[in-house]
N, C-alpha and C positions, 0 to 999 in steps of 0.2 A: 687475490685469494691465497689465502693459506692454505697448503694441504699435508694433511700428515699421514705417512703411508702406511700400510695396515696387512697382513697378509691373508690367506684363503681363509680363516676363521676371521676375519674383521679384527684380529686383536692389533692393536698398536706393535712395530716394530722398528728398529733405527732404519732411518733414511740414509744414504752412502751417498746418494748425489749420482750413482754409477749405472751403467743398465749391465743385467749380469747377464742375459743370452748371447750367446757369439752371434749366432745369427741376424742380430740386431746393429753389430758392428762393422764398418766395412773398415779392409785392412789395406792401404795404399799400394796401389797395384796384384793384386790379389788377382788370382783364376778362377775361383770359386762362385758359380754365379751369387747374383744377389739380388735381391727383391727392393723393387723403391715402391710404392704405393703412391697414389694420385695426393695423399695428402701430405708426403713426405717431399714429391715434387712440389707443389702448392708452398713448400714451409722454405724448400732453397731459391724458388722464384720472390718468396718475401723478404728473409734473408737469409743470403747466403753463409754469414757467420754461422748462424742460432742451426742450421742445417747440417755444418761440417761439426761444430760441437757434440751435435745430438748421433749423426751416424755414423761418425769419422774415429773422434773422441768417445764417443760412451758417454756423454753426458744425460743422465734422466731427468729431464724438466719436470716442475710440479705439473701434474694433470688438470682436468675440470670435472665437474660433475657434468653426469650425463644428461644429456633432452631427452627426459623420458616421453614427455606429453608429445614432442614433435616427433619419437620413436614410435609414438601410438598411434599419432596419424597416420604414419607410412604403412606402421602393421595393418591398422585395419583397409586402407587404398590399396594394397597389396592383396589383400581379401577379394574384394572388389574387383580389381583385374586379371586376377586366378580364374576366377568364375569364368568372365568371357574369355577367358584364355583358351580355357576347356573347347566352350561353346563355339570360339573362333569368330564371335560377335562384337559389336563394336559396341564399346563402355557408352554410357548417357549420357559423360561429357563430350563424346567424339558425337554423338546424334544432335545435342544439343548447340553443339560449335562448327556445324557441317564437317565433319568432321569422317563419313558416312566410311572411308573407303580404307580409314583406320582399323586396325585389329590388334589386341595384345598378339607380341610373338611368342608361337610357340617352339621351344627347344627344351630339346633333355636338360641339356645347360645351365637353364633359366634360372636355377636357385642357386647353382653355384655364382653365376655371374654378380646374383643381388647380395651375394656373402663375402663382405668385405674383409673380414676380419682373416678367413684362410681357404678364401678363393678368388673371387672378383673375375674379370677380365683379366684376360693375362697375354704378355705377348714377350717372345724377347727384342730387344734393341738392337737392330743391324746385325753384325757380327760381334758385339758385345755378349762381358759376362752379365751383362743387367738386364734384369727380370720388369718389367713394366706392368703393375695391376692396380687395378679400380674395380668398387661393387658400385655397379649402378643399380639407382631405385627403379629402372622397367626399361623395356624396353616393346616399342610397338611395329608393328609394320603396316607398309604402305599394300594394300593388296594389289593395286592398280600396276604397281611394277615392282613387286617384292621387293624394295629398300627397307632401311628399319629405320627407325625414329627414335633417337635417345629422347629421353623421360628422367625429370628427375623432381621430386617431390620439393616442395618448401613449406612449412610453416609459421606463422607472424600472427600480430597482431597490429596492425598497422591502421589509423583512420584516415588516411591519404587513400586516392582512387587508385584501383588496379589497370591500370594501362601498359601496354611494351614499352612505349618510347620513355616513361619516368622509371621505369621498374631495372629496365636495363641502365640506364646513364646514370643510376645511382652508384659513386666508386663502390660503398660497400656491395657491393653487388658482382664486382670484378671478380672474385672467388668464384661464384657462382656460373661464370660464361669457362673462366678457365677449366672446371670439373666437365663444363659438358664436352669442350674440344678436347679435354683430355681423352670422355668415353668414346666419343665419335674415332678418334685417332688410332685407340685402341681396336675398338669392330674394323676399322681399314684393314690394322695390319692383322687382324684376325682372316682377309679375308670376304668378308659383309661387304657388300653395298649399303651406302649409308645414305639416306633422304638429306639434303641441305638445310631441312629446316627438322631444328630439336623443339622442345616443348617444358617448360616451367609447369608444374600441377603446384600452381599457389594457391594453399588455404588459409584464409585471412578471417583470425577469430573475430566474432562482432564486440565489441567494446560499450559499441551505446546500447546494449543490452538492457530492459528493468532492473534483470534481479540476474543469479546462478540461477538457480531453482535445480542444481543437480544438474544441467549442462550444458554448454558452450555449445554454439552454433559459427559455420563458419563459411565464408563465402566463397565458392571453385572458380578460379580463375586458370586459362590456357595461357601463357603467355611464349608466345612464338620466339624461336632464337636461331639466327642462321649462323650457325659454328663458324670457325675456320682453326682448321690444326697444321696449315702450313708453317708456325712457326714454333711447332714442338721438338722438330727433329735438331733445329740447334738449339734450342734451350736444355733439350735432353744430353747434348753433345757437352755443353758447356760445364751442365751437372757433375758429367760423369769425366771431365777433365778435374774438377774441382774436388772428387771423391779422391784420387791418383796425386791428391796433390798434398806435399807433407807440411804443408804451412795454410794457416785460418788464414779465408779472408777476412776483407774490411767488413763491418756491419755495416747493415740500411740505419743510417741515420735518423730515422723516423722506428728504428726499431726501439720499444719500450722495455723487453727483458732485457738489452744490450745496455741499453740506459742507466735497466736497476744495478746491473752488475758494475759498471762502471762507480754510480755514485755510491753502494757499498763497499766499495775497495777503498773508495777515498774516505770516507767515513770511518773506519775502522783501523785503517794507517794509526 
């Protein structure tokens, strides 16, 4: 994808390649704390080159356009379990999946937690200057022995069956376990007791539809996930050696923007 960068009026303006907030850059051994976000962690667990460019260097990769439709899922699911939130009643999918003993949690919190952009979950790292945050999409409790239940929405359109066992051992899917061990990991060290088993809300559009007719219909699927965040605290560790550190690593070999930048350099030679 091509993106051409554009500013608060949408008008066209030169791209520098650079990201201009300080706070976006981390400066090698630095005291000032700093903020990594689940999807920043996510980006040095994939490569760690494309990760030290991006918050080490200041490097501003081209963007994507946004999933609005899958943004409107969430909003309106979010609707949805606001309601019983209030009520402290357990949602139709939890009645309909035995799910009885389920309840959205309720906390002051709850909308900062699901505000990824400048709030999220937040904890800091050991005695580190590193700030640790994720917005999760919900989060539910067990009433039975007040644990909480991370939740996290997905949207597809997929004609394959929704089962755990294919949904989870699909690699693309590996993203998706690592965000909830991230949230789980987070609520620990917040604190929380955390139920062992997380929960997928996959809404799978129908495809073999007639017609549109004005609107998408979609199938609610639970799909259960037993986390494990035992191995966040060295991967967190390894990170924040690799922030401290004045030399890029190697890129993942399988990484494709490492690739383009390689074969436009020889290109242009």
């Amino acid at each position: 994808m091509i993106d051409l960068k554009r500013n608060s009026k949408k008008e066209l303006v030169p791209a520098t390649g650079k990201r201009t907030r300080s706070s976006s850059i981390y400066k090698p051994n630095q005291d000032e704390d700093f903020k990594i976000s689940r999807g920043k962690f996510s980006d040095f667990l994939t490569c760690p080159r494309c990760f030290y460019m991006d918050r080490v260097i200041g490097l501003d990769a081209p963007g994507t356009p946004g999933w609005t439709l899958n943004e409107t899922t969430d909003i309106l699911l979010k609707k949805e379990f606001d309601a019983c939130r209030e009520s402290q009643t357990p949602h139709r999918l939890f009645l309909e999946n035995g799910l009885e003993h389920l309840v959205p949690f309720q906390h002051p919190d709850i909308d900062k937690w699901r505000d990824s952009l400048h709030h999220g979950l937040i904890t800091r790292f050991s005695d580190s200057n590193i700030i640790l945050t994720g917005g999760v999409d919900d989060i539910w409790q067990n009433t039975e022995n007040g644990k909480l239940v991370v939740a996290d929405y997905k949207s597809q359109a997929n004609t394959k069956e929704l089962e755990p066992v294919s949904y989870l051992s699909d690699p693309y899917k590996e993203g998706y376990k690592v965000q909830i061990d991230f949230y789980a990991y987070l609520l620990q060290q917040m604190g929380f007791d955390v139920e062992e088993t997380a929960y997928f809300l996959v809404c799978n559009a129908d495809r073999g539809a007639n017609g549109f007719k004005g609107e998408m219909k979609f199938q609610e699927t639970l799909i259960p996930y037993r986390w494990n965040s035992s191995w966040i605290h060295e991967k967190v560790t390894e990170m924040i050696y690799l922030l401290n550190d004045n030399n890029a690593p190697d890129a993942n070999p399988s990484c494709k923007n490492c690739a383009y930048v390689r074969q436009r350099l020889v290109l242009e030679r």
